[in-house]
C-alpha positions as a Python dict, from the first residue, in 0.01 Angstrom:
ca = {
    (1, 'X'): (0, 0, 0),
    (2, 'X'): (212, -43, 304),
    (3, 'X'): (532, -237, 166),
    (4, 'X'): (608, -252, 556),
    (5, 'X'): (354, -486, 649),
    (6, 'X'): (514, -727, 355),
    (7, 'X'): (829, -697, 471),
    (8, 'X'): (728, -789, 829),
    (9, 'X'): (510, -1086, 669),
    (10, 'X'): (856, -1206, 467),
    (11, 'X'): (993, -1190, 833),
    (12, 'X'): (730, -1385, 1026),
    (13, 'X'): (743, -1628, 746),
    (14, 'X'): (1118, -1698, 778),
    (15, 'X'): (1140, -1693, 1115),
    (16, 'X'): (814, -1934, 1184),
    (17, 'X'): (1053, -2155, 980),
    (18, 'X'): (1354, -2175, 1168),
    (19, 'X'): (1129, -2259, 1466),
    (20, 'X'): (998, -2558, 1287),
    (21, 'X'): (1315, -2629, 1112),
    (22, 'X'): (1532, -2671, 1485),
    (23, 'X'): (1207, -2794, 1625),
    (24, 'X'): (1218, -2526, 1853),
    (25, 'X'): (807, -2426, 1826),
    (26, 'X'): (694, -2419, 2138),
    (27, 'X'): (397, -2249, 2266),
    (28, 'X'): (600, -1996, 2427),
    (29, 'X'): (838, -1944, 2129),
    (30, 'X'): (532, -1924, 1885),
    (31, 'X'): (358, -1669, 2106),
    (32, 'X'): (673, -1465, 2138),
    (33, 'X'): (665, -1447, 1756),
    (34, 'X'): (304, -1370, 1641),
    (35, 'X'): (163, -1132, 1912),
    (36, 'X'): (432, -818, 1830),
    (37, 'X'): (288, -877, 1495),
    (38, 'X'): (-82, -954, 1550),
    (39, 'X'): (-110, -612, 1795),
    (40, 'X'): (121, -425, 1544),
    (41, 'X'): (-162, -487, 1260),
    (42, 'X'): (-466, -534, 1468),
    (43, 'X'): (-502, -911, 1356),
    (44, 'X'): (-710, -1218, 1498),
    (45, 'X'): (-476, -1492, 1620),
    (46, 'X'): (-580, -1708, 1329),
    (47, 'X'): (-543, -1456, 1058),
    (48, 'X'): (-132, -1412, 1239),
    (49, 'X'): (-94, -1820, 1219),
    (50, 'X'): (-207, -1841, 858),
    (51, 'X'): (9, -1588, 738),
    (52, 'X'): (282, -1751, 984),
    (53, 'X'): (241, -2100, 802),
    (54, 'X'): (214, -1951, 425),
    (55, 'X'): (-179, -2075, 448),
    (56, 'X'): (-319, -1720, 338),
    (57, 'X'): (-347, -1588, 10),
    (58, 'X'): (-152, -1311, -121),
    (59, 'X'): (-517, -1132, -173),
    (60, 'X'): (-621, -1137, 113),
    (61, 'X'): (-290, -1020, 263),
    (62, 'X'): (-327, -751, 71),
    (63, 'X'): (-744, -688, 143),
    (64, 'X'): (-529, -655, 529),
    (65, 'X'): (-268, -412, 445),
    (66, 'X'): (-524, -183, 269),
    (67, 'X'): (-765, -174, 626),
    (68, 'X'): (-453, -96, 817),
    (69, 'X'): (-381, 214, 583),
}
């Protein structure tokens, strides 16, 4: 399993977060965020927002890692 990927997720998460938190999420600042990450892991923009805003499930976070490998 690619712990990589997780830690990148933990990343996203936290810093999807501190946009919100200094209501700093802007279009611009949200894009800048999620499309390193969606290209890095060959992801659908709505499969990089739910993991973004803790809306997937660990299993299928995990169903992605393992088609990456």
């Amino acid at each position: 399993m690619n712990n990589m990927f997780f830690k990148e997720v933990v990343e996203l998460q936290k810093n999807y977060e501190t946009l919100v938190e200094c209501k700093c999420l802007t279009k611009k600042a949200m894009c800048e965020l999620c499309i390193p990450f969606r290209d890095k892991y060959n992801l659908t923009d709505l499969q990089t927002l739910r993991i973004a805003r803790k809306e997937m499930y660990l299993s299928e976070m995990i169903s992605l890692a393992e088609m990456g490998e």
